[in-house]
N, CA, C and O atoms as a GROMACS GRO file, in nm:
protein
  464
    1UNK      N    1  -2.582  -0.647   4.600
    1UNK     CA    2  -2.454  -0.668   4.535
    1UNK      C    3  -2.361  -0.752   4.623
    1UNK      O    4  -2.289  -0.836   4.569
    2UNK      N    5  -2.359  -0.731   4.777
    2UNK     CA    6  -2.249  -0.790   4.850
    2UNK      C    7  -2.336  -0.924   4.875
    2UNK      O    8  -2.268  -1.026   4.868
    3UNK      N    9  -2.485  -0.946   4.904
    3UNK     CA   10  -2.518  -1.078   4.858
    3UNK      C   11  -2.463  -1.184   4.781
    3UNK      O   12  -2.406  -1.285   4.825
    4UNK      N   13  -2.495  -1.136   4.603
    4UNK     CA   14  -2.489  -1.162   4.540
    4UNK      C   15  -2.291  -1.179   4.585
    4UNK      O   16  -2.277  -1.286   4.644
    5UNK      N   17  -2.231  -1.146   4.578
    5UNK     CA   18  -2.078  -1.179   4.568
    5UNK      C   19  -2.045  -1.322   4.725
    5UNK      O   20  -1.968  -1.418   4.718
    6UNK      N   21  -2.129  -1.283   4.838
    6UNK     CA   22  -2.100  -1.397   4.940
    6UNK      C   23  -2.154  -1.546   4.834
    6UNK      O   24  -2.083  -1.638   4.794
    7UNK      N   25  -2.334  -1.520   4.806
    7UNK     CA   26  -2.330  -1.631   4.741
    7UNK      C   27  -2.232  -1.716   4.617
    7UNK      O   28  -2.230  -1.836   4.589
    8UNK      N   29  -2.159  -1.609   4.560
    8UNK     CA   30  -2.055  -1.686   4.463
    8UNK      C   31  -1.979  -1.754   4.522
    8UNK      O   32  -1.951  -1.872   4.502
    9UNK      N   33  -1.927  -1.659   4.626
    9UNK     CA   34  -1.822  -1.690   4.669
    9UNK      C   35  -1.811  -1.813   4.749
    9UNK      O   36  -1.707  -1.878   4.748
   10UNK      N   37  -1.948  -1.860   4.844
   10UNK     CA   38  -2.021  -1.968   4.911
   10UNK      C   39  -2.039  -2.101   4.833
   10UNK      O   40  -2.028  -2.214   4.881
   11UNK      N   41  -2.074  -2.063   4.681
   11UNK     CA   42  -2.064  -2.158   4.579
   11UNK      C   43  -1.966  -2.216   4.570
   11UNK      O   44  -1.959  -2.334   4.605
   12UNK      N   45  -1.851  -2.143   4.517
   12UNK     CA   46  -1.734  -2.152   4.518
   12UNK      C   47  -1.678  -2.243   4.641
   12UNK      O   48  -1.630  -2.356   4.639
   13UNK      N   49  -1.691  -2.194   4.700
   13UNK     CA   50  -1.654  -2.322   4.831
   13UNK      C   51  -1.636  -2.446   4.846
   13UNK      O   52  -1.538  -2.520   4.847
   14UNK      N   53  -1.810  -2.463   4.864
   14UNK     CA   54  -1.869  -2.562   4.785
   14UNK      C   55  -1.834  -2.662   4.697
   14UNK      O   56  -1.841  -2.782   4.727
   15UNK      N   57  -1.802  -2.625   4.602
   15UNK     CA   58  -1.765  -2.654   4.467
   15UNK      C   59  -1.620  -2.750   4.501
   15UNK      O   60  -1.608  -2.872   4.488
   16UNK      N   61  -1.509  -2.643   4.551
   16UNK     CA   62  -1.406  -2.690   4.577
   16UNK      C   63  -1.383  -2.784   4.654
   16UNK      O   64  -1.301  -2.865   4.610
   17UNK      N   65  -1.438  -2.810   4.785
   17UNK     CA   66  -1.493  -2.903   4.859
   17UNK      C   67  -1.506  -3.049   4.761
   17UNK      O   68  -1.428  -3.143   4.751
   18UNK      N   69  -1.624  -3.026   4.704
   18UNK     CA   70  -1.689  -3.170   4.656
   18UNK      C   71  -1.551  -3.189   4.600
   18UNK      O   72  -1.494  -3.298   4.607
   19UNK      N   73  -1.489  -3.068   4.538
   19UNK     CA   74  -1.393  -3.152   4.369
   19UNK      C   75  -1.241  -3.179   4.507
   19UNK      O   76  -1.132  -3.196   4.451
   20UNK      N   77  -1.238  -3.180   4.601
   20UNK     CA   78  -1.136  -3.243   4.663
   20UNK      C   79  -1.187  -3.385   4.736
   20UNK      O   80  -1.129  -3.493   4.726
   21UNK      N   81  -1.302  -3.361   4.809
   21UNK     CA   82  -1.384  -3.508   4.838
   21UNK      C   83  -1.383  -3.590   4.695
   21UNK      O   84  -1.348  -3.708   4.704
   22UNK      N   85  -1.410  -3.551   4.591
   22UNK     CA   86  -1.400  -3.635   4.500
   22UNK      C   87  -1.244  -3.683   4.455
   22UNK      O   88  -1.232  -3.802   4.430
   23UNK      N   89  -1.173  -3.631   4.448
   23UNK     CA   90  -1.032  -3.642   4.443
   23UNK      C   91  -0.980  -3.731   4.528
   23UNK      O   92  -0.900  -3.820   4.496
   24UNK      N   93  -1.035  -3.706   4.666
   24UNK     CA   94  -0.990  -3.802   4.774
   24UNK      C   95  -1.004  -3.944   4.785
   24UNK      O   96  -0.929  -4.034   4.822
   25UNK      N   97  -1.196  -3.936   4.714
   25UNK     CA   98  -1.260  -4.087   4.673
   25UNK      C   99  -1.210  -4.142   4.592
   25UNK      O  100  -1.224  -4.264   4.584
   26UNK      N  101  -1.120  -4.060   4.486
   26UNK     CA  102  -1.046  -4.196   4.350
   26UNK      C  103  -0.895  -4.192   4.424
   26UNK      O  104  -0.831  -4.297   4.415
   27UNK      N  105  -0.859  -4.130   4.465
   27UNK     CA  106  -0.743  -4.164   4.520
   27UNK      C  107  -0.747  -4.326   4.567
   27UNK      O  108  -0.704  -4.425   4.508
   28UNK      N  109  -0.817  -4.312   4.702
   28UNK     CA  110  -0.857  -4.447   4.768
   28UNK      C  111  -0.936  -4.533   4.693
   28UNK      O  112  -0.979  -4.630   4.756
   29UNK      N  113  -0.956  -4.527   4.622
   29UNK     CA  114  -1.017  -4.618   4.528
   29UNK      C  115  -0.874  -4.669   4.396
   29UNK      O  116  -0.866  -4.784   4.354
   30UNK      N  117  -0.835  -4.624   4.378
   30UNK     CA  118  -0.658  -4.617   4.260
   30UNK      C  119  -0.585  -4.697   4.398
   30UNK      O  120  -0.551  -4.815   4.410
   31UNK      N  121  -0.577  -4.609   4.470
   31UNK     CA  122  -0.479  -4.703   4.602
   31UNK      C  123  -0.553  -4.865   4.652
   31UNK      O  124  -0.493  -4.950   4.717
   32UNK      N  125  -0.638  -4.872   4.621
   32UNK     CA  126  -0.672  -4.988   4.652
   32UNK      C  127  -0.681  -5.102   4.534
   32UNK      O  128  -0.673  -5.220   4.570
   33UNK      N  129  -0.695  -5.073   4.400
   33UNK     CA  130  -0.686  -5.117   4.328
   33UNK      C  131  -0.532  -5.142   4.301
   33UNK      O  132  -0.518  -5.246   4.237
   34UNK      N  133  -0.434  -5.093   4.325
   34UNK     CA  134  -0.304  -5.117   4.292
   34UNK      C  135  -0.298  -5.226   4.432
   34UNK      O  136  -0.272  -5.344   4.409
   35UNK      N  137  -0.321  -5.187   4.558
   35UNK     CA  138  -0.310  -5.327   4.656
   35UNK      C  139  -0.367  -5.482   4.588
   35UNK      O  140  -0.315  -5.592   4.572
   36UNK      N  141  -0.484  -5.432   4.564
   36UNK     CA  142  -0.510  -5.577   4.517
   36UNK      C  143  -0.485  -5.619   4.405
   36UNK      O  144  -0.552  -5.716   4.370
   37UNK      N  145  -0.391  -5.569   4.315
   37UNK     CA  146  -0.287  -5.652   4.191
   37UNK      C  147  -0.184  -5.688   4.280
   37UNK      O  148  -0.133  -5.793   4.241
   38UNK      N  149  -0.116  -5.632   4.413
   38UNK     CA  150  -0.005  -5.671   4.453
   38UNK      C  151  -0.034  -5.795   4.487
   38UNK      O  152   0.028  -5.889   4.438
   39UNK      N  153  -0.174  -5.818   4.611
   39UNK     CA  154  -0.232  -5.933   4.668
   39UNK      C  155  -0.290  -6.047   4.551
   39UNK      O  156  -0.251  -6.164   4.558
   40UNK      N  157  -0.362  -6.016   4.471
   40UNK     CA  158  -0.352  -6.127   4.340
   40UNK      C  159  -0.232  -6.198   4.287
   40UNK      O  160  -0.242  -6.307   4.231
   41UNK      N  161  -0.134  -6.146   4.302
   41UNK     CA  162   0.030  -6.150   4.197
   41UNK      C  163   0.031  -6.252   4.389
   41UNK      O  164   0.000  -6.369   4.364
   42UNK      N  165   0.053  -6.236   4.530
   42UNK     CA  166   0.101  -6.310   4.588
   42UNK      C  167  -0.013  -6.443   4.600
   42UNK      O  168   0.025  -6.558   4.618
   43UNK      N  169  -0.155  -6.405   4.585
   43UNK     CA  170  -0.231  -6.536   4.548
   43UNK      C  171  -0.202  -6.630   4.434
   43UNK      O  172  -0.221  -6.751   4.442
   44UNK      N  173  -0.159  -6.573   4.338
   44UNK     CA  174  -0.155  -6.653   4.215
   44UNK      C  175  -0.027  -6.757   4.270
   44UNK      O  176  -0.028  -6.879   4.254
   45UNK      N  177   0.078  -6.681   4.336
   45UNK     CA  178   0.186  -6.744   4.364
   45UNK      C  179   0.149  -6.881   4.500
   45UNK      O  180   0.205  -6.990   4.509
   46UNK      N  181   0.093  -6.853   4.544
   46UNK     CA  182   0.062  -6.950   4.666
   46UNK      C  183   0.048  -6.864   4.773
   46UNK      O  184  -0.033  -6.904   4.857
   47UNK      N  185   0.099  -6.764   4.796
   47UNK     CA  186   0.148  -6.652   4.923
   47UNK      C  187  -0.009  -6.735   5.009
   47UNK      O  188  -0.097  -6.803   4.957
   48UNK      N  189   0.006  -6.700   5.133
   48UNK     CA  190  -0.129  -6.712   5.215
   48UNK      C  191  -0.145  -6.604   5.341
   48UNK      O  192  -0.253  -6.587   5.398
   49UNK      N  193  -0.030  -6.538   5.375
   49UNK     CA  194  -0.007  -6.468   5.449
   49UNK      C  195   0.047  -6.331   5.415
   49UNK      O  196   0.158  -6.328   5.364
   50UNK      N  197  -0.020  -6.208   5.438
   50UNK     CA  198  -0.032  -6.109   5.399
   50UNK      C  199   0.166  -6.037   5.444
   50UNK      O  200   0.200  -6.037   5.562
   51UNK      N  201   0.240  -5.998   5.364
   51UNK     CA  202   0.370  -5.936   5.435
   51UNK      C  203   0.278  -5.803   5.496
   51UNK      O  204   0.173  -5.747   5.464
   52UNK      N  205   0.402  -5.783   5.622
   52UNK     CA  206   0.386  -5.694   5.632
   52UNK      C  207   0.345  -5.493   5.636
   52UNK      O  208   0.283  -5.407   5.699
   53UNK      N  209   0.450  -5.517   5.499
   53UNK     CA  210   0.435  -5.379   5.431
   53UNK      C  211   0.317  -5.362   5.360
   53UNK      O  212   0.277  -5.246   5.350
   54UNK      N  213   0.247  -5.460   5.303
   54UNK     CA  214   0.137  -5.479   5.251
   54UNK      C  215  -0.004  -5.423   5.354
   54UNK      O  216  -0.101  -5.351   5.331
   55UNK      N  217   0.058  -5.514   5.500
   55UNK     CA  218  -0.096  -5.484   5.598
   55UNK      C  219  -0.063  -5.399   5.633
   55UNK      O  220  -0.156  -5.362   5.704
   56UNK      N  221   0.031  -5.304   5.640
   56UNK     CA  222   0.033  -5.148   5.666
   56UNK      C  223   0.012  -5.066   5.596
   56UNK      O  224  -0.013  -4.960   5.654
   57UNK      N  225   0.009  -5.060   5.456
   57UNK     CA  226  -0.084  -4.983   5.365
   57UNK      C  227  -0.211  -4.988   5.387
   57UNK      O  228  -0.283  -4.891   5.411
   58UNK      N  229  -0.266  -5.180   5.377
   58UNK     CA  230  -0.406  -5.146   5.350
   58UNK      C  231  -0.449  -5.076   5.482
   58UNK      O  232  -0.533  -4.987   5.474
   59UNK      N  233  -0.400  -5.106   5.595
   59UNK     CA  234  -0.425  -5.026   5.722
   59UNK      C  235  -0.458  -4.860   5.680
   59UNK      O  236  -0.571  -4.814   5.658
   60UNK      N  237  -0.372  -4.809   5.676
   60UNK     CA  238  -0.341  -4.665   5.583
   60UNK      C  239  -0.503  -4.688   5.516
   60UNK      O  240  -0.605  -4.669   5.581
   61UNK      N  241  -0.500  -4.721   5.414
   61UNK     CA  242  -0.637  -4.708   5.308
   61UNK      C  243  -0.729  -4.732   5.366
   61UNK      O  244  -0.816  -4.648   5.342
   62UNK      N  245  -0.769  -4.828   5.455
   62UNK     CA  246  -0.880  -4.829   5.574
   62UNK      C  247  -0.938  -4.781   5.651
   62UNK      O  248  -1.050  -4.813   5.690
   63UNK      N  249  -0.817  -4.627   5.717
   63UNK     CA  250  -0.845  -4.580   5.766
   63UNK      C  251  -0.905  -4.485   5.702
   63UNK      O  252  -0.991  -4.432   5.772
   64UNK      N  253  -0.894  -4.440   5.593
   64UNK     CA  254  -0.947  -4.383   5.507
   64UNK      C  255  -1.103  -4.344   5.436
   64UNK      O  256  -1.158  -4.244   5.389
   65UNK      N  257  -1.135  -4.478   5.458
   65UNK     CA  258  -1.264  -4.562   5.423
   65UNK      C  259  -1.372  -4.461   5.527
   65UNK      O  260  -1.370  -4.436   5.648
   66UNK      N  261  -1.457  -4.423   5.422
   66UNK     CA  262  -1.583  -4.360   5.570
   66UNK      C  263  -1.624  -4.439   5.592
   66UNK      O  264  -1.652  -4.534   5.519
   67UNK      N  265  -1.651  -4.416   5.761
   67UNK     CA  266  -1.722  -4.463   5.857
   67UNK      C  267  -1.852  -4.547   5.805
   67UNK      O  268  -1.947  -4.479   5.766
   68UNK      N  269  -1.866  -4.702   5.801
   68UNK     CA  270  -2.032  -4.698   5.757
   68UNK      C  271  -2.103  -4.723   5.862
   68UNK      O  272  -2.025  -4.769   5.945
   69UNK      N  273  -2.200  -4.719   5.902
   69UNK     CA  274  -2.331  -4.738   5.969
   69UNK      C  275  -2.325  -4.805   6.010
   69UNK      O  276  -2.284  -4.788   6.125
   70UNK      N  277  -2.351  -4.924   5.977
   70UNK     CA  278  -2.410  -5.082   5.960
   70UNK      C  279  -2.248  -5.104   6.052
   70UNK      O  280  -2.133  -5.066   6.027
   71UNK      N  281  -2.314  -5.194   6.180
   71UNK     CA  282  -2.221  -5.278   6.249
   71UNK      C  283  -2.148  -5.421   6.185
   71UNK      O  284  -2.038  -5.469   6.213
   72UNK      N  285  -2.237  -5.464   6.100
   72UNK     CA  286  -2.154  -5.592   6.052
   72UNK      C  287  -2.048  -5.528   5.921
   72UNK      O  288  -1.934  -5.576   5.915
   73UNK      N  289  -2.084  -5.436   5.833
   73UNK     CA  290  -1.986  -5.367   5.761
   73UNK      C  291  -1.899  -5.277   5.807
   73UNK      O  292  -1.846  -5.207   5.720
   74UNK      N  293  -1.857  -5.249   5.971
   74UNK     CA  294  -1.792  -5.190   6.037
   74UNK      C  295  -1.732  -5.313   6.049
   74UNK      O  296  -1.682  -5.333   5.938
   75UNK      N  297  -1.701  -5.438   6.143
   75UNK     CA  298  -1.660  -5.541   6.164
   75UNK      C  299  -1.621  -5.595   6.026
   75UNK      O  300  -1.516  -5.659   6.030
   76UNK      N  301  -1.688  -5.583   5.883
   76UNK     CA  302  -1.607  -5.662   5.778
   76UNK      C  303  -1.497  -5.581   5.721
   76UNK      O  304  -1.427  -5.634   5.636
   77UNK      N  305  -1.467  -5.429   5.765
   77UNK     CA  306  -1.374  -5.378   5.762
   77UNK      C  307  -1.232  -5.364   5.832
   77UNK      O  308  -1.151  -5.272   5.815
   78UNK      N  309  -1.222  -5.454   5.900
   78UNK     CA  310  -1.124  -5.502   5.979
   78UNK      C  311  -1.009  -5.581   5.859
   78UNK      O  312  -1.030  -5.653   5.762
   79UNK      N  313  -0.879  -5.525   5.923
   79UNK     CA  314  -0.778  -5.531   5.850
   79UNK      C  315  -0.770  -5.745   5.884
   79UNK      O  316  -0.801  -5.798   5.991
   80UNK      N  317  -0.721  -5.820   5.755
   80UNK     CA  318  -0.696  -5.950   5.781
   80UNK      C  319  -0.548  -5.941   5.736
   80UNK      O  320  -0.477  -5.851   5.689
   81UNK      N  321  -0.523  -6.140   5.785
   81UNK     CA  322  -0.385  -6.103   5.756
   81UNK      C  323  -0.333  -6.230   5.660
   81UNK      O  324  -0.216  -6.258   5.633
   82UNK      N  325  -0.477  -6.309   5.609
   82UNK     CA  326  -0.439  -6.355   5.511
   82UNK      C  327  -0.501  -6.313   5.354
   82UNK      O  328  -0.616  -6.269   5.352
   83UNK      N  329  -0.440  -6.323   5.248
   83UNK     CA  330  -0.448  -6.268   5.097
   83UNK      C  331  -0.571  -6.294   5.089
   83UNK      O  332  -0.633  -6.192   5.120
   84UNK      N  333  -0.658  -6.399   5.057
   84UNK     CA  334  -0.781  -6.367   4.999
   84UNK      C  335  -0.887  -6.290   5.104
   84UNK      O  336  -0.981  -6.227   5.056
   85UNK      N  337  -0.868  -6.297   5.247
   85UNK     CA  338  -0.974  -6.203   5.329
   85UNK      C  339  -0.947  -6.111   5.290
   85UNK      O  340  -1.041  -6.047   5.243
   86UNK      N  341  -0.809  -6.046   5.283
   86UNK     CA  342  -0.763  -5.898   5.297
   86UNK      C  343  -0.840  -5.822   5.183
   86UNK      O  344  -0.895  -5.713   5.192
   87UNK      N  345  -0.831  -5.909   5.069
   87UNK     CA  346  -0.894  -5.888   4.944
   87UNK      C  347  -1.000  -5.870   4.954
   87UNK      O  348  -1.034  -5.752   4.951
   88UNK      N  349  -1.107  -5.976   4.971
   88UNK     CA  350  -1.260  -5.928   5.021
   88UNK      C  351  -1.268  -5.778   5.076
   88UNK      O  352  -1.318  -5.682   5.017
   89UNK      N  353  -1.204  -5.781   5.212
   89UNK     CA  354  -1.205  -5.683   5.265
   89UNK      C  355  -1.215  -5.540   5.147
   89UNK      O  356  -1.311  -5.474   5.108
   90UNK      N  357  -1.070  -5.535   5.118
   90UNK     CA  358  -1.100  -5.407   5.032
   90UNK      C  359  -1.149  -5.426   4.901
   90UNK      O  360  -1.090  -5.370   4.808
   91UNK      N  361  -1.259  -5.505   4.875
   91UNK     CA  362  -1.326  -5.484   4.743
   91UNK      C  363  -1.438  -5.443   4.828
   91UNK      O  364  -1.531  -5.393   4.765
   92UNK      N  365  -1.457  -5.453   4.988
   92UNK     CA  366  -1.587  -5.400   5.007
   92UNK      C  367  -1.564  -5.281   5.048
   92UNK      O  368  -1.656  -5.201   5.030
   93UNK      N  369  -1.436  -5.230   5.114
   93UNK     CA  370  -1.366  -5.094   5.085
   93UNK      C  371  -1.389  -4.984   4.971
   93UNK      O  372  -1.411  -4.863   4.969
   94UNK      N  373  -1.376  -5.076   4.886
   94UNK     CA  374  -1.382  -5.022   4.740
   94UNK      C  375  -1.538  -4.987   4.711
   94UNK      O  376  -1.574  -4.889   4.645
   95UNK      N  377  -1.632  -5.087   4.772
   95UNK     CA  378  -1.781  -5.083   4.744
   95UNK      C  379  -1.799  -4.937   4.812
   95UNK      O  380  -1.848  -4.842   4.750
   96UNK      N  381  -1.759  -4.929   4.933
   96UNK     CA  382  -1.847  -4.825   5.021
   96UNK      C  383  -1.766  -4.723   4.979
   96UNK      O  384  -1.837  -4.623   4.987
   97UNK      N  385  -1.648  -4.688   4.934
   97UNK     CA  386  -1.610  -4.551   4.866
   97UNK      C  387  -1.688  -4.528   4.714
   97UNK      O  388  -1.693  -4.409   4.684
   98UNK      N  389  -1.728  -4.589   4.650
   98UNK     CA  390  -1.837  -4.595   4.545
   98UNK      C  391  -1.932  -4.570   4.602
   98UNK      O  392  -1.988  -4.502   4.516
   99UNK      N  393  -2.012  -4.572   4.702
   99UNK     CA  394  -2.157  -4.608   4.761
   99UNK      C  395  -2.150  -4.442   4.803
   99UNK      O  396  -2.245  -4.376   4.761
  100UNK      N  397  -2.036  -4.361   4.888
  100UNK     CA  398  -1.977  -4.229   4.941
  100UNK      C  399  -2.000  -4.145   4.760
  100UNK      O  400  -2.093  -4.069   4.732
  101UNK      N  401  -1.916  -4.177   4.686
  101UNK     CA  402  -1.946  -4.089   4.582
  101UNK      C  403  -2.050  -4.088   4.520
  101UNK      O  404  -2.093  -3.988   4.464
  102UNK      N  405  -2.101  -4.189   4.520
  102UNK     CA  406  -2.302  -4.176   4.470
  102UNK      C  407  -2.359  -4.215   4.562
  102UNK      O  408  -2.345  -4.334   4.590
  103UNK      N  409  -2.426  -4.152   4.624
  103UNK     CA  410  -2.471  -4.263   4.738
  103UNK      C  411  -2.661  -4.278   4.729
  103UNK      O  412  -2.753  -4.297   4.809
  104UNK      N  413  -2.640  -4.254   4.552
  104UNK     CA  414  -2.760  -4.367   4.509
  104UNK      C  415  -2.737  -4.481   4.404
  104UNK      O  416  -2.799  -4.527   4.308
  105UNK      N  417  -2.619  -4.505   4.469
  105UNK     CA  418  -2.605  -4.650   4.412
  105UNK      C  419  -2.609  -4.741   4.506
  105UNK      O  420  -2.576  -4.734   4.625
  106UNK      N  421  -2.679  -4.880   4.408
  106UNK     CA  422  -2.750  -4.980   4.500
  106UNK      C  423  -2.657  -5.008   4.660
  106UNK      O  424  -2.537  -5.003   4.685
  107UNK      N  425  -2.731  -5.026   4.712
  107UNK     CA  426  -2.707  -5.098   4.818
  107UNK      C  427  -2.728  -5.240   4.903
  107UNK      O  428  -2.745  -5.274   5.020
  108UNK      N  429  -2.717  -5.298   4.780
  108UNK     CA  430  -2.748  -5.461   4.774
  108UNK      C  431  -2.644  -5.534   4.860
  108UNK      O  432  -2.659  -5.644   4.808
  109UNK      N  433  -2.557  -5.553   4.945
  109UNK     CA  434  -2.499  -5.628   5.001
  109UNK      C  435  -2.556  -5.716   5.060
  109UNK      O  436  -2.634  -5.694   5.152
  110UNK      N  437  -2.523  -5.851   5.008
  110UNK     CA  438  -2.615  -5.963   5.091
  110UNK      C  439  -2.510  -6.011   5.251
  110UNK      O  440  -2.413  -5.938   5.272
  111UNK      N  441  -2.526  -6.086   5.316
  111UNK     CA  442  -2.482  -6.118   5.456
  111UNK      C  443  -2.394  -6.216   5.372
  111UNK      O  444  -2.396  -6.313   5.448
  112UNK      N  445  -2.332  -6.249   5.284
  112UNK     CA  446  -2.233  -6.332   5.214
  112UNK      C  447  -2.123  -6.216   5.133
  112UNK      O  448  -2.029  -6.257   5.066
  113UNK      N  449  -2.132  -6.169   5.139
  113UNK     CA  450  -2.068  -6.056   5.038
  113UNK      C  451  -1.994  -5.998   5.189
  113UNK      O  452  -1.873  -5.984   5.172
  114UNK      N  453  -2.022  -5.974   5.280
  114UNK     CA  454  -1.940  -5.944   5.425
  114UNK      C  455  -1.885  -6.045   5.465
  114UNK      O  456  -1.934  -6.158   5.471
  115UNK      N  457  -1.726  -5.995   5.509
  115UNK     CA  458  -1.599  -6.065   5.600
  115UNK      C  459  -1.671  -6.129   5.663
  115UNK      O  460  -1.786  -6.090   5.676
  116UNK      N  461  -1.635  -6.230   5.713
  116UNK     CA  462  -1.628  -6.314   5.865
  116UNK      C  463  -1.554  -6.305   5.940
  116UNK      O  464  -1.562  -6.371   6.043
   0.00000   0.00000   0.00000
């Protein structure tokens, strides 16, 4: 009986866990998607240089980003400070928090699809 009640209760845990890791993953994924309408709206305009308040969010959301493996997708995660890198950057941000919530989805990144 007291088995049976740790394992619920162990479940339960569990459970709550994933559904806040998951919570956490669309968060940063919503937060990054609202950055890059801000950064599109200053590309469309000409902008070339990231403001400030801008590279301190995505900073914020970056840090966020799990850790990946791979040394060259550690290095393409580096904050830039002009609009279209920054962008790259967190669409591959965006890739590896997708890749974290399924992480059997593809893993096709070619050596062009990573920052320089």
């Amino acid at each position: 009986m007291f088995e049976e009640a740790n394992r619920d209760i162990a479940a339960g845990i569990a459970q709550s866990h994933r559904r806040k890791r998951e919570l956490r993953l669309e968060t940063a994924v919503r937060a990054i998607d609202a950055l890059l309408f801000q950064l599109e709206e200053l590309n469309l305009q000409g902008v070339d240089r990231v403001p400030s308040a801008l590279r301190e969010r995505a900073s914020l959301i970056l840090e966020g980003v799990p850790v990946p493996a791979d040394d060259a997708e550690r290095e393409a995660l580096r904050l830039r400070y002009r609009v279209v890198p920054l962008m790259d950057v967190l669409f591959l941000a965006q890739e590896m928090l997708f890749r974290a919530r399924d992480p059997e989805r593809a893993h096709d990144l070619d050596e062009d699809a990573l920052v320089s």
